[in-house]
HTML snippet that shows the backbone in 3Dmol.js (N, CA, C, O; Angstrom):
<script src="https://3Dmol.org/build/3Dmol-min.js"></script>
<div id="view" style="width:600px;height:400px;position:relative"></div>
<script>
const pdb = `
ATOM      1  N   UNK A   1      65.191 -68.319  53.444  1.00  0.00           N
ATOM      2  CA  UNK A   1      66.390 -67.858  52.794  1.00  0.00           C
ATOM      3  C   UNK A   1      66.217 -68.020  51.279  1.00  0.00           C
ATOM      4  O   UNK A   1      66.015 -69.161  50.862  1.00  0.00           O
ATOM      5  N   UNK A   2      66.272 -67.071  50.472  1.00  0.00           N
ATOM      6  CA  UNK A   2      66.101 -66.624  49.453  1.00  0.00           C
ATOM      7  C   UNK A   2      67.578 -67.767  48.314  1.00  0.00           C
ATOM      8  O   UNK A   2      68.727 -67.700  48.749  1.00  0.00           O
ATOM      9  N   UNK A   3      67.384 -68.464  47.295  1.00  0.00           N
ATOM     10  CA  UNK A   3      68.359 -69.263  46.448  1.00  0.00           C
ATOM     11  C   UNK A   3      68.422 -68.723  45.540  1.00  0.00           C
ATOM     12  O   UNK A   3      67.341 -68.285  45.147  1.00  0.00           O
ATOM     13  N   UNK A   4      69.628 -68.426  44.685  1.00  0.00           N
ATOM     14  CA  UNK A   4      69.528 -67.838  43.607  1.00  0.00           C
ATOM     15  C   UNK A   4      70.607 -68.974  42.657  1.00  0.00           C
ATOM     16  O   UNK A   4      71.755 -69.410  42.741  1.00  0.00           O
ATOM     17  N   UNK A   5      69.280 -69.120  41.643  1.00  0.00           N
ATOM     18  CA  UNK A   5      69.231 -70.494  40.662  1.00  0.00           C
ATOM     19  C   UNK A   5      70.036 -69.662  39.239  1.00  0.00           C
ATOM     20  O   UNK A   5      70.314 -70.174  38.155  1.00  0.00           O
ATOM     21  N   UNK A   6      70.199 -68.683  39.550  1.00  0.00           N
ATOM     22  CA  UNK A   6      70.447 -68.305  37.718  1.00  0.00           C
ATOM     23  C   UNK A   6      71.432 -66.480  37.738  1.00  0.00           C
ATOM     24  O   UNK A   6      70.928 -65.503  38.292  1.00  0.00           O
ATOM     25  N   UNK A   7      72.385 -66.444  37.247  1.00  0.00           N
ATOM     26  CA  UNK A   7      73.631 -65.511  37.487  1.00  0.00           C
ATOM     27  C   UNK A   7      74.052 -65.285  35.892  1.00  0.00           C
ATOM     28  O   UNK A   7      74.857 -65.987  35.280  1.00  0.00           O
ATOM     29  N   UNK A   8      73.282 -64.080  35.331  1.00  0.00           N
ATOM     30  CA  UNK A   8      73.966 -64.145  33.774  1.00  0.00           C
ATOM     31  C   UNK A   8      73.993 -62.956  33.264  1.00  0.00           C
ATOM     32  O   UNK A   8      73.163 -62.091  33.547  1.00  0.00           O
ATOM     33  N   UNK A   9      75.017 -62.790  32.408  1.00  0.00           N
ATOM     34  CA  UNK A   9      75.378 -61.542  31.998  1.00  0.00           C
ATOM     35  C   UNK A   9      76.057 -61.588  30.396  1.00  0.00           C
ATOM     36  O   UNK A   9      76.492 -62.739  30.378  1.00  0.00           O
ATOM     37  N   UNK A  10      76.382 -61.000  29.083  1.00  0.00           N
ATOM     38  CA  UNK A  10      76.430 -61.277  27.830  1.00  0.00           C
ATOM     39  C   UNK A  10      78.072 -60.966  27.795  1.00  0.00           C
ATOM     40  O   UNK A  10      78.875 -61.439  26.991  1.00  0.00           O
ATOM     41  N   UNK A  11      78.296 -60.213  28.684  1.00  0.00           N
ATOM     42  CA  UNK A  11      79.824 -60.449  28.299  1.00  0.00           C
ATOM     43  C   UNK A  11      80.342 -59.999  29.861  1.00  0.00           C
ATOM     44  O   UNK A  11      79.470 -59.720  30.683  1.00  0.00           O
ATOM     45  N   UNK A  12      81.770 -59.933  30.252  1.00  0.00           N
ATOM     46  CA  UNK A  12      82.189 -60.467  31.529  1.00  0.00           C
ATOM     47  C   UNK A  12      83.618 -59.407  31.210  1.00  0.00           C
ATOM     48  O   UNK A  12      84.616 -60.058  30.899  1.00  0.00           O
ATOM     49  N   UNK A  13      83.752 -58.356  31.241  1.00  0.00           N
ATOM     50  CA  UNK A  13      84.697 -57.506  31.332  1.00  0.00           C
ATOM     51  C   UNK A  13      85.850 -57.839  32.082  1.00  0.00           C
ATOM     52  O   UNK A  13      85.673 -57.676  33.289  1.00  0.00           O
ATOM     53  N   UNK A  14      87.304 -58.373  31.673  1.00  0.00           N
ATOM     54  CA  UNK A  14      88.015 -58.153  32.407  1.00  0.00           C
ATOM     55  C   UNK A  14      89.388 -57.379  32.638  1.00  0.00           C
ATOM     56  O   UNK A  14      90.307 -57.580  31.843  1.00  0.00           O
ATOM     57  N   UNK A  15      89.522 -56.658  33.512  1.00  0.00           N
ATOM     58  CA  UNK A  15      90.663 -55.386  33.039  1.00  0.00           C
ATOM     59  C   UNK A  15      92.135 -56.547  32.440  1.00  0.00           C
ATOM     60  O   UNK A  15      92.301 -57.711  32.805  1.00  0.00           O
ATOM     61  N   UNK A  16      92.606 -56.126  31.917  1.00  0.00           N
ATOM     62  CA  UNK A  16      94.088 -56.229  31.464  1.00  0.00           C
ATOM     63  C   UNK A  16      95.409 -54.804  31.580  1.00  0.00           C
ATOM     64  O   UNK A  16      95.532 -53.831  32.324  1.00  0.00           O
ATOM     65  N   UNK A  17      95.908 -55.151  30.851  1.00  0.00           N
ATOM     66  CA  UNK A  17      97.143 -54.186  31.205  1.00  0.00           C
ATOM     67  C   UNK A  17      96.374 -52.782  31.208  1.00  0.00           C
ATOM     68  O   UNK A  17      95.415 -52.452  30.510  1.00  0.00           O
ATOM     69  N   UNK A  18      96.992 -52.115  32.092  1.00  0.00           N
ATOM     70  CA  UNK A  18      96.614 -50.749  32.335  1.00  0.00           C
ATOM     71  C   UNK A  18      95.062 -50.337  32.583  1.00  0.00           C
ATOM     72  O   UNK A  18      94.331 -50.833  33.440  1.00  0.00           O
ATOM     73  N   UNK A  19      94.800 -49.576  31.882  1.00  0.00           N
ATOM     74  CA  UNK A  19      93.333 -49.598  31.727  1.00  0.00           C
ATOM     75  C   UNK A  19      92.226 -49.989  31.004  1.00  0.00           C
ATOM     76  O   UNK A  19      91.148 -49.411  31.138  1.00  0.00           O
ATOM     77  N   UNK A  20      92.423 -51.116  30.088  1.00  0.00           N
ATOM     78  CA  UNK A  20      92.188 -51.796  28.972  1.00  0.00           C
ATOM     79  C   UNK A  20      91.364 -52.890  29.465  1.00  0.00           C
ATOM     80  O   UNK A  20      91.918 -53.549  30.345  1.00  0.00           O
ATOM     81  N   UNK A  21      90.496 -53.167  29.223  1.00  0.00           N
ATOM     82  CA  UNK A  21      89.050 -54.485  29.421  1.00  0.00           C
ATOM     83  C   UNK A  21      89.318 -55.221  28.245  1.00  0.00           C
ATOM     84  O   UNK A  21      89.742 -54.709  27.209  1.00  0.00           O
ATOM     85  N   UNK A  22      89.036 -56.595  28.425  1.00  0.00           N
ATOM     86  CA  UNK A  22      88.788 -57.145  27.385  1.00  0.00           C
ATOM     87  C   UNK A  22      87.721 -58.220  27.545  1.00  0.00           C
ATOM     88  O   UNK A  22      87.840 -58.739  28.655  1.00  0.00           O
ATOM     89  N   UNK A  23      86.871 -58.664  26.942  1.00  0.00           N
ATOM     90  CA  UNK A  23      85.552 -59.724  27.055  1.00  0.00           C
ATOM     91  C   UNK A  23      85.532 -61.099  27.212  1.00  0.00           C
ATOM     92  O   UNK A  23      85.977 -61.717  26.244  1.00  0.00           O
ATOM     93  N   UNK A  24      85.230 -61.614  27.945  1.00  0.00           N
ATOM     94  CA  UNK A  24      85.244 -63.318  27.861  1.00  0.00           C
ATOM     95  C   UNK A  24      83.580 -63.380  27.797  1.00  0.00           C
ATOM     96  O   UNK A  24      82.904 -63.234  28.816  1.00  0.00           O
ATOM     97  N   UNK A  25      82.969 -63.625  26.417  1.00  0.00           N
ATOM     98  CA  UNK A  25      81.826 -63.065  26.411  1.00  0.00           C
ATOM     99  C   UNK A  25      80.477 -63.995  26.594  1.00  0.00           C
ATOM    100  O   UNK A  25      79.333 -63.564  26.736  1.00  0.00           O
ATOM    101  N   UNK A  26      81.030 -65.843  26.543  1.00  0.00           N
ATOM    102  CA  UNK A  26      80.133 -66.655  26.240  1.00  0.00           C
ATOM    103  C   UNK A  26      80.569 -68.217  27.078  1.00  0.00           C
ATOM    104  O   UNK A  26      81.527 -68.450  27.815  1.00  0.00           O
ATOM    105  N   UNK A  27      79.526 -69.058  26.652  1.00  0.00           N
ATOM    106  CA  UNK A  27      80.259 -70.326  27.173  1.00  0.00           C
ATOM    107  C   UNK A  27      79.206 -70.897  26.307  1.00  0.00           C
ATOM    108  O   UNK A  27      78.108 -70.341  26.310  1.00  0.00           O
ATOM    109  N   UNK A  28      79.442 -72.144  25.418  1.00  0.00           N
ATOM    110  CA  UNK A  28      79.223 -72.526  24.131  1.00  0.00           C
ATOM    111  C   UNK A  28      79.388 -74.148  24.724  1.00  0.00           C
ATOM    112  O   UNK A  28      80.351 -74.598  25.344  1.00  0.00           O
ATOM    113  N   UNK A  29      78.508 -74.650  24.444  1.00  0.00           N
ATOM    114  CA  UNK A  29      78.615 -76.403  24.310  1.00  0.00           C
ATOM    115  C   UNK A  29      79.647 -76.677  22.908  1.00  0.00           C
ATOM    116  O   UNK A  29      80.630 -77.413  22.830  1.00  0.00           O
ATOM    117  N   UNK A  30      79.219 -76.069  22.183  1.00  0.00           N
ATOM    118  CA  UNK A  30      80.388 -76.287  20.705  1.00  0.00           C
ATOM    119  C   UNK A  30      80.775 -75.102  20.096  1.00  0.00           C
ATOM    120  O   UNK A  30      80.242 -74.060  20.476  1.00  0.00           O
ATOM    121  N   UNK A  31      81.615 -75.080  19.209  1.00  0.00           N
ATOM    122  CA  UNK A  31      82.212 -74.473  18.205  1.00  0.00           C
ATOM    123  C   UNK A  31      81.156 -74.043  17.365  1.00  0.00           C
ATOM    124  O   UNK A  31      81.195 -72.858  17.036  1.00  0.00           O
ATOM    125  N   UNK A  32      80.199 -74.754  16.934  1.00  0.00           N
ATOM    126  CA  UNK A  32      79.292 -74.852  16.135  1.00  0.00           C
ATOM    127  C   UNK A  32      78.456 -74.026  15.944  1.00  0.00           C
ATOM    128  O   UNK A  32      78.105 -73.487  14.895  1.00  0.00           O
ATOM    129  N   UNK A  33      77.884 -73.824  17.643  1.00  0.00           N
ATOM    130  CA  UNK A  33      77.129 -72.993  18.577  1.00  0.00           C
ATOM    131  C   UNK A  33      77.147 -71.619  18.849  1.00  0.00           C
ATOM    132  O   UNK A  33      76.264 -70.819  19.157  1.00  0.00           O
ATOM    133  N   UNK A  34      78.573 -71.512  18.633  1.00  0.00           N
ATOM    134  CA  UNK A  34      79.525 -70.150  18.587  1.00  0.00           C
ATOM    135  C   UNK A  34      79.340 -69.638  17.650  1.00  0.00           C
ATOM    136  O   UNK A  34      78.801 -68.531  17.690  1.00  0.00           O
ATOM    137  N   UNK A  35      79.637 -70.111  16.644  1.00  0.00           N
ATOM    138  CA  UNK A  35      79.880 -69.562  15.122  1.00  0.00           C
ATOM    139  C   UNK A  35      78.410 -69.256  14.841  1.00  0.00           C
ATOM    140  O   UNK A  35      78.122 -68.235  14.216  1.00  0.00           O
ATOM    141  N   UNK A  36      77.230 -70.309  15.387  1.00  0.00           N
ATOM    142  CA  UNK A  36      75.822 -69.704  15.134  1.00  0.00           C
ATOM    143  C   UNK A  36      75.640 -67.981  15.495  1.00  0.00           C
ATOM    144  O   UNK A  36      75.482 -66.975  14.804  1.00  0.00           O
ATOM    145  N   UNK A  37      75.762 -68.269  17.007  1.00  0.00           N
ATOM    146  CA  UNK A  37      74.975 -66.718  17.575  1.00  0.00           C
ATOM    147  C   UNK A  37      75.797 -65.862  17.058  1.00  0.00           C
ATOM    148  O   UNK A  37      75.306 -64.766  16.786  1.00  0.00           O
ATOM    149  N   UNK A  38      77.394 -66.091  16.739  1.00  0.00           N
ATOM    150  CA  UNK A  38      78.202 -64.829  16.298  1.00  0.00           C
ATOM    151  C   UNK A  38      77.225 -64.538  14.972  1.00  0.00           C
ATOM    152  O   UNK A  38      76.964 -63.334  14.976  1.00  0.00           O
ATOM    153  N   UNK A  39      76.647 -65.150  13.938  1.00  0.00           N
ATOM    154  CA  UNK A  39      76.477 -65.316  12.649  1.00  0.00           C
ATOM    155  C   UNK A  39      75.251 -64.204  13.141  1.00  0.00           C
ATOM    156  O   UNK A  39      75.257 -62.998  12.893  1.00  0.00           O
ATOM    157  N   UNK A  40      74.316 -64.876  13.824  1.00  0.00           N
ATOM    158  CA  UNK A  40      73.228 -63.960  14.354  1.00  0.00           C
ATOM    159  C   UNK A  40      73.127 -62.695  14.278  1.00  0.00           C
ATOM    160  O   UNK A  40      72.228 -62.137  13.649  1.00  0.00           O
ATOM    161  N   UNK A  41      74.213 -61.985  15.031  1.00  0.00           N
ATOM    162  CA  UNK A  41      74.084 -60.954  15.107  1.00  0.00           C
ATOM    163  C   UNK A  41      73.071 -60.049  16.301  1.00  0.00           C
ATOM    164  O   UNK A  41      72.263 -60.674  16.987  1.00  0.00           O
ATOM    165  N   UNK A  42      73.202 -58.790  16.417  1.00  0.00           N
ATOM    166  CA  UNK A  42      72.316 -58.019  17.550  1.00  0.00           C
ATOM    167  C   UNK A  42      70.846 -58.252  17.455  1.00  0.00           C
ATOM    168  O   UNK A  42      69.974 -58.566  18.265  1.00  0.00           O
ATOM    169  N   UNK A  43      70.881 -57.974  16.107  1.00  0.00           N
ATOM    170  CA  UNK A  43      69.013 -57.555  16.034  1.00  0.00           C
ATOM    171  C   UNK A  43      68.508 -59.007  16.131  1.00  0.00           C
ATOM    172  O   UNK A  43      67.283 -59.129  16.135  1.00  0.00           O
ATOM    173  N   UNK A  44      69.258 -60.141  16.210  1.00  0.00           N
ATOM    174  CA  UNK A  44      68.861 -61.661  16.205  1.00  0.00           C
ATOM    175  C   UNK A  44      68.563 -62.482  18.072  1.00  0.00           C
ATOM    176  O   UNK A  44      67.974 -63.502  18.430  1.00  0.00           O
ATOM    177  N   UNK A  45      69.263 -61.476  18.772  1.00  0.00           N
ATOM    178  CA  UNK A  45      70.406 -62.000  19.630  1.00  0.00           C
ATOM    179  C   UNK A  45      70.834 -63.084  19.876  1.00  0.00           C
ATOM    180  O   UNK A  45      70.534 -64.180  20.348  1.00  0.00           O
ATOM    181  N   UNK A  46      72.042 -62.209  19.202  1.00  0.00           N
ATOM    182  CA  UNK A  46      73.312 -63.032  18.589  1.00  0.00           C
ATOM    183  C   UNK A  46      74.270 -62.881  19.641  1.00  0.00           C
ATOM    184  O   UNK A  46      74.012 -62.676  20.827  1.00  0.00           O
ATOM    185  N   UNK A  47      75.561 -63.015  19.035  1.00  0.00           N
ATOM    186  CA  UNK A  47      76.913 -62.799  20.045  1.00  0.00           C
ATOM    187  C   UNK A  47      77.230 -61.665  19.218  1.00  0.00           C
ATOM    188  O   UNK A  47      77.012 -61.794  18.014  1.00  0.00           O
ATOM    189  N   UNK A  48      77.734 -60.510  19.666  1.00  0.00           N
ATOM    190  CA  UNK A  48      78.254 -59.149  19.044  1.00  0.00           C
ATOM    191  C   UNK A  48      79.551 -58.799  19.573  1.00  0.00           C
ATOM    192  O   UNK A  48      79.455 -58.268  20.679  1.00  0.00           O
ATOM    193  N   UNK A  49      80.561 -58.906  19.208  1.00  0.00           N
ATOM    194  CA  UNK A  49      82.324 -59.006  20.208  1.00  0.00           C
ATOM    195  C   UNK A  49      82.305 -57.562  19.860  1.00  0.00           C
ATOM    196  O   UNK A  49      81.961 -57.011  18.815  1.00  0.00           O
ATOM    197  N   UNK A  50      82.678 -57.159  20.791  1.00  0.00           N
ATOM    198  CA  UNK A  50      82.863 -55.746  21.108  1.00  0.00           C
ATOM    199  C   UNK A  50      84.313 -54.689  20.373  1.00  0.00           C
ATOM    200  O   UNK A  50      85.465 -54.879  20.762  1.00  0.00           O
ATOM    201  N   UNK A  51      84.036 -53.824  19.504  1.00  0.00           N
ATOM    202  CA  UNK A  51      85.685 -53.488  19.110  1.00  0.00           C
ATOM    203  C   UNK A  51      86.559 -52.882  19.631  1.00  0.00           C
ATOM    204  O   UNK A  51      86.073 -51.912  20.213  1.00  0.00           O
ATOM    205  N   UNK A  52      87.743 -52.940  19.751  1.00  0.00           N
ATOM    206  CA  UNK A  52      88.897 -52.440  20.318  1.00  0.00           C
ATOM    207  C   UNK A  52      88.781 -53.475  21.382  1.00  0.00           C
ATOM    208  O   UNK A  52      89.501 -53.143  22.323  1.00  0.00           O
ATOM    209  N   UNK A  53      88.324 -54.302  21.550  1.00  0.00           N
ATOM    210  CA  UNK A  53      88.608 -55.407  22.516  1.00  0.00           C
ATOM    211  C   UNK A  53      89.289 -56.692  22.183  1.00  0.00           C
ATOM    212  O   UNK A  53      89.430 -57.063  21.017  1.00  0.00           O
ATOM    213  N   UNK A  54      89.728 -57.393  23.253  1.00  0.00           N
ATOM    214  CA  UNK A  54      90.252 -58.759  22.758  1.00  0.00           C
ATOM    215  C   UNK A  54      88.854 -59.708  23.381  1.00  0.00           C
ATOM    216  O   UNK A  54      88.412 -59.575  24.522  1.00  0.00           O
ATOM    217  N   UNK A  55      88.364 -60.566  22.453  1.00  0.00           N
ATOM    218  CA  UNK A  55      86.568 -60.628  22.752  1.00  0.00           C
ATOM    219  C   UNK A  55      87.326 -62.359  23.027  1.00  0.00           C
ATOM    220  O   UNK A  55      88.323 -62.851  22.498  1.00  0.00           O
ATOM    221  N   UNK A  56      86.348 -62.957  24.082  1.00  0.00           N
ATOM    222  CA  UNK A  56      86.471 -64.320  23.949  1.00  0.00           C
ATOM    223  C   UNK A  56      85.613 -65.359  24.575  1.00  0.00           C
ATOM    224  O   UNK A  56      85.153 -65.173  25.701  1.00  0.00           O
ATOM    225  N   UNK A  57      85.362 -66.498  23.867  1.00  0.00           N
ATOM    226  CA  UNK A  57      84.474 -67.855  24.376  1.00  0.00           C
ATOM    227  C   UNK A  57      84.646 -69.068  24.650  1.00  0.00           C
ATOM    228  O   UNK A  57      85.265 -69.812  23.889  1.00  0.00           O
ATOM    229  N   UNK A  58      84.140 -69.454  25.750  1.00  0.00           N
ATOM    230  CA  UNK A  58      84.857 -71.104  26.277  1.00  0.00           C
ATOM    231  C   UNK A  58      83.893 -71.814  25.352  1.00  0.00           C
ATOM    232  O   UNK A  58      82.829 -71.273  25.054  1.00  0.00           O
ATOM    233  N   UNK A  59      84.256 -73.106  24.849  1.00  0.00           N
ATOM    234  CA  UNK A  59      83.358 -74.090  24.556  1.00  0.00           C
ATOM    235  C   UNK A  59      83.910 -75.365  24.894  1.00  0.00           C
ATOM    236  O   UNK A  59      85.022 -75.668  25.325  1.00  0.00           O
ATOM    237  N   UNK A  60      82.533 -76.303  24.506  1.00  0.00           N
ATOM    238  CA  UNK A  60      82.772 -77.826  25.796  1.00  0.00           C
ATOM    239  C   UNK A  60      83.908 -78.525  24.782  1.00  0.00           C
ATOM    240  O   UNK A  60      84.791 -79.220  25.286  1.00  0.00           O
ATOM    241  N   UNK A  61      83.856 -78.323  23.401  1.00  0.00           N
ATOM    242  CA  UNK A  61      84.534 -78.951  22.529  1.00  0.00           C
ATOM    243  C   UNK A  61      85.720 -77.880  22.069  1.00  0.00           C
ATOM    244  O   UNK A  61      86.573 -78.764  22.155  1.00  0.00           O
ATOM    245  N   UNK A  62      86.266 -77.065  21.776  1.00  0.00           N
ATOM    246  CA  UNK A  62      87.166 -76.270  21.169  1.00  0.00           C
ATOM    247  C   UNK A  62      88.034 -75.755  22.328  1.00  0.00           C
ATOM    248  O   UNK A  62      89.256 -75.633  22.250  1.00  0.00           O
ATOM    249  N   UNK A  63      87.119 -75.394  23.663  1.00  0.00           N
ATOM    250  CA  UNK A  63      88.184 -75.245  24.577  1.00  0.00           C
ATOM    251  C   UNK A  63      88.113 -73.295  24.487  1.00  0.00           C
ATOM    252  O   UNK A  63      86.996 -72.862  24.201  1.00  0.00           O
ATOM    253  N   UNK A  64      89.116 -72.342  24.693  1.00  0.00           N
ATOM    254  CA  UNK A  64      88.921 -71.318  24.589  1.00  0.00           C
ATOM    255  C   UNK A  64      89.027 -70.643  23.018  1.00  0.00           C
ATOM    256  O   UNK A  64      89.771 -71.160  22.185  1.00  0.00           O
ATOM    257  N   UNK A  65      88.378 -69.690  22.768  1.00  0.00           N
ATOM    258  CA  UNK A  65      88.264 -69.446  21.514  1.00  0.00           C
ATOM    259  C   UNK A  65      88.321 -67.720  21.156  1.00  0.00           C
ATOM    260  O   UNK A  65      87.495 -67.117  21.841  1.00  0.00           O
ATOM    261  N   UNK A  66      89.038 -66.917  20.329  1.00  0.00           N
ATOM    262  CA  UNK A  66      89.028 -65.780  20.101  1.00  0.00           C
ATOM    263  C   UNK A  66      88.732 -65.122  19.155  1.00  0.00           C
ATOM    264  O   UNK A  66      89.361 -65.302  18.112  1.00  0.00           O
ATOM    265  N   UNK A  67      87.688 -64.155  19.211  1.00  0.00           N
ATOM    266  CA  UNK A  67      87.273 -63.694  18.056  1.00  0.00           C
ATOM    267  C   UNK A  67      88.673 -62.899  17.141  1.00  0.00           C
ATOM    268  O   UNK A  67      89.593 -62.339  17.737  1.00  0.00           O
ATOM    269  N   UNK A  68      88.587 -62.996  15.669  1.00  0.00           N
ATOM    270  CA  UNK A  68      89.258 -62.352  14.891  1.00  0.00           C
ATOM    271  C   UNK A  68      89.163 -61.614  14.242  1.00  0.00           C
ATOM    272  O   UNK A  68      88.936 -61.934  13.075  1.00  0.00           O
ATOM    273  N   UNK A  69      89.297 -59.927  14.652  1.00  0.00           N
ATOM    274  CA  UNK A  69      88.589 -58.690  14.324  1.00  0.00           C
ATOM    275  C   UNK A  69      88.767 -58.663  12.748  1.00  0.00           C
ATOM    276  O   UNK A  69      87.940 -58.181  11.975  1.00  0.00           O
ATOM    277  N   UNK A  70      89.691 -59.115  12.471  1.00  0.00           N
ATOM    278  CA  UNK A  70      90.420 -58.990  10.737  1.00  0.00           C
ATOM    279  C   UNK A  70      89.426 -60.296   9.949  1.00  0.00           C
ATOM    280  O   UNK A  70      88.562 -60.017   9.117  1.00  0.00           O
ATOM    281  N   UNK A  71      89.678 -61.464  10.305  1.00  0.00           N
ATOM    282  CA  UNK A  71      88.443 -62.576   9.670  1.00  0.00           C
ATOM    283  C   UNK A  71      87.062 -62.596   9.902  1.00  0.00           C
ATOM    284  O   UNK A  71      86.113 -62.795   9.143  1.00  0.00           O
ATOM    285  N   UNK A  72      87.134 -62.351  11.092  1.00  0.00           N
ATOM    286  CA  UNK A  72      85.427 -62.077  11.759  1.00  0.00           C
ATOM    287  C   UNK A  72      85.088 -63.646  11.981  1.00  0.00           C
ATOM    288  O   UNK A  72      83.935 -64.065  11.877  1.00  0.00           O
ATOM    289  N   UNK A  73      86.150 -64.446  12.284  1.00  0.00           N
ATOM    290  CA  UNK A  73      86.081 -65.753  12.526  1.00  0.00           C
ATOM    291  C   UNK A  73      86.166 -66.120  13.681  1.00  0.00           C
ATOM    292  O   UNK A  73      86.450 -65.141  14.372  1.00  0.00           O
ATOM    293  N   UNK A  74      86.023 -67.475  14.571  1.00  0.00           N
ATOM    294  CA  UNK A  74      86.426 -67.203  16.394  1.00  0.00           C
ATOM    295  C   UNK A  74      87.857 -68.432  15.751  1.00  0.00           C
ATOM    296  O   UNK A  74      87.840 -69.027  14.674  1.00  0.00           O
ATOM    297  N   UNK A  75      88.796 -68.487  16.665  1.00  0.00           N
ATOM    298  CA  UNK A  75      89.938 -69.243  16.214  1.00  0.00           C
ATOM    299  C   UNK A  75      90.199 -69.735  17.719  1.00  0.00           C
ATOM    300  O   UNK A  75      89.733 -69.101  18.665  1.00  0.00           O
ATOM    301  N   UNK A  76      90.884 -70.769  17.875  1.00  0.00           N
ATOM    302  CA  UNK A  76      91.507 -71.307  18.774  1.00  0.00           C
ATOM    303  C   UNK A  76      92.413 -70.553  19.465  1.00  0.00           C
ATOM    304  O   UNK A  76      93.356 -70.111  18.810  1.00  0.00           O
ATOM    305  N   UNK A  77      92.344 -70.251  20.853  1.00  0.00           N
ATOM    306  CA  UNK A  77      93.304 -69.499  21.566  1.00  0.00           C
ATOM    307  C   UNK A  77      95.115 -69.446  21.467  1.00  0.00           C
ATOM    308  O   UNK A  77      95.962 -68.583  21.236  1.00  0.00           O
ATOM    309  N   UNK A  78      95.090 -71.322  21.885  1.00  0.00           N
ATOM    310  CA  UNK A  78      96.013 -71.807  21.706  1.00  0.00           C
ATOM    311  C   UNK A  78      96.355 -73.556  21.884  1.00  0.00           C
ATOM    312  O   UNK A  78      95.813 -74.239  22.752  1.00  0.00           O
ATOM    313  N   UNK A  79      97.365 -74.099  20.871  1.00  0.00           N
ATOM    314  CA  UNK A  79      97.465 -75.656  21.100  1.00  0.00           C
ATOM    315  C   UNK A  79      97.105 -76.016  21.923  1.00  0.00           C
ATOM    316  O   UNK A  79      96.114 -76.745  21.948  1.00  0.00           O
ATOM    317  N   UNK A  80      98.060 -75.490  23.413  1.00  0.00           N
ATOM    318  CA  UNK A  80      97.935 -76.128  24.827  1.00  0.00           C
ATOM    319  C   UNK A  80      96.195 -76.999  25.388  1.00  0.00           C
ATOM    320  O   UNK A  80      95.786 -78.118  25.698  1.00  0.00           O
ATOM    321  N   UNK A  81      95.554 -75.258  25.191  1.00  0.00           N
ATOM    322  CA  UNK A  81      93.888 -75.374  25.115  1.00  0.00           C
ATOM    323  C   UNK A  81      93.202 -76.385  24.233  1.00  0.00           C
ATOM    324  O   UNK A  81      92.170 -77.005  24.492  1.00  0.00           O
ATOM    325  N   UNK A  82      93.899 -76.445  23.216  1.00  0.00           N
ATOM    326  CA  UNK A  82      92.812 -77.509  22.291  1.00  0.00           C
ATOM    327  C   UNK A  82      93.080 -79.267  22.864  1.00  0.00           C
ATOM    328  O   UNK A  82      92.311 -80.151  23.240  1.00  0.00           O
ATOM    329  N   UNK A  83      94.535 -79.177  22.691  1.00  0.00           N
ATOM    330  CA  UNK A  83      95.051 -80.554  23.248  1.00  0.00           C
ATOM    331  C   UNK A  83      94.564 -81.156  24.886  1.00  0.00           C
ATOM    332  O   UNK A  83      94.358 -82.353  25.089  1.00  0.00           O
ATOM    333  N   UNK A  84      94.437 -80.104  25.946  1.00  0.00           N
ATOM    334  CA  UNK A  84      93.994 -80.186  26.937  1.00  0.00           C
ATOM    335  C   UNK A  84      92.108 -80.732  26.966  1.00  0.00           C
ATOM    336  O   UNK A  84      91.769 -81.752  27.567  1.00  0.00           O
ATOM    337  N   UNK A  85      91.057 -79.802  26.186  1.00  0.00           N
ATOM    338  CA  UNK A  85      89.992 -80.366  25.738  1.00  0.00           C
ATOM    339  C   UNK A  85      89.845 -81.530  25.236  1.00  0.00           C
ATOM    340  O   UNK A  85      88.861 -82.193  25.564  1.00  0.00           O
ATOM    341  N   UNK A  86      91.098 -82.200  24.035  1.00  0.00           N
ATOM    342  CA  UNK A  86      90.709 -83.353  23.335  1.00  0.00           C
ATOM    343  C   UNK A  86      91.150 -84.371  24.112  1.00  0.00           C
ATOM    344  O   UNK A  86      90.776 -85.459  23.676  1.00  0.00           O
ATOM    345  N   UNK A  87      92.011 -84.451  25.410  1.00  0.00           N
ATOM    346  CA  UNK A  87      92.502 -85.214  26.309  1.00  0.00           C
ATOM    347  C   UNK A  87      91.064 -85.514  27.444  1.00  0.00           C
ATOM    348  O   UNK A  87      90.561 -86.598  27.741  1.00  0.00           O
ATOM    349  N   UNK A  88      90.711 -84.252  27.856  1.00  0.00           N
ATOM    350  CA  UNK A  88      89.469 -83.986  29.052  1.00  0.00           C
ATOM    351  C   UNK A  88      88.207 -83.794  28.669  1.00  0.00           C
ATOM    352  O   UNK A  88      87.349 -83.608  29.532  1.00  0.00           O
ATOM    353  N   UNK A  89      87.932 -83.804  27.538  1.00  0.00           N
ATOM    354  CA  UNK A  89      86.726 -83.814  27.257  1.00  0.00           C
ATOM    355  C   UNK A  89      85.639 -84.919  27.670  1.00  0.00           C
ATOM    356  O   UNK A  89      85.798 -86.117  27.440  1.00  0.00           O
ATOM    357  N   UNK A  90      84.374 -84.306  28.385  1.00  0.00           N
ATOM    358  CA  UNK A  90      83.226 -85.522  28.900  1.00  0.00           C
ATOM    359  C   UNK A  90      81.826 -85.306  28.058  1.00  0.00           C
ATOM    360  O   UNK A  90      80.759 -85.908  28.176  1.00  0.00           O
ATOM    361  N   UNK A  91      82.248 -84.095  27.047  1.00  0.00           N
ATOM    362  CA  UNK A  91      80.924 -84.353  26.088  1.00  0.00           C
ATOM    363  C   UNK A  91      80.690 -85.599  25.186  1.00  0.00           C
ATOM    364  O   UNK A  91      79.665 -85.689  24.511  1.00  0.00           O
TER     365      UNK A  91
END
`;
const viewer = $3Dmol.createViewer("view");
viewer.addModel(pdb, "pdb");
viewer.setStyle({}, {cartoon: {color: "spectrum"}});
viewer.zoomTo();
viewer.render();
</script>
């Protein structure tokens, strides 16, 4: 019987209202980490958030994180998320 050790893909489409996808694109040990590969870029491979999307990344420390098409920054989803990480965090 055949095991399969490894399941990966660069971004993770998921529909939202109507017919609209949006990306949950990464999973990041840090913030840090994030902000690297975004910095990267394609021709690096980097992280590239997709436009007209709502693009987004879990990390072990920040918790969920959303890219900001207008800053080009990733920002905190929301309080709940950050406070929940700084409570549960095992990094």
């Amino acid at each position: 019987m055949a095991t399969l050790t490894q399941l990966a893909t660069s971004n993770l489409a998921l529909k939202g209202a109507g017919d609209s996808y949006n990306n949950l694109s990464r999973l990041f040990a840090t913030k840090a980490e994030a902000d690297a590969a975004l910095a990267l870029g394609a021709a690096s491979g980097g992280w590239v958030p997709v436009a007209g999307r709502v693009n987004a990344a879990l990390t072990g420390d920040q918790g969920l994180l959303i890219y900001n098409h207008s800053t080009t920054a990733l920002d905190n989803a929301d309080s709940a998320t950050r406070a929940y990480v700084d409570t549960n965090s095992q990094l």
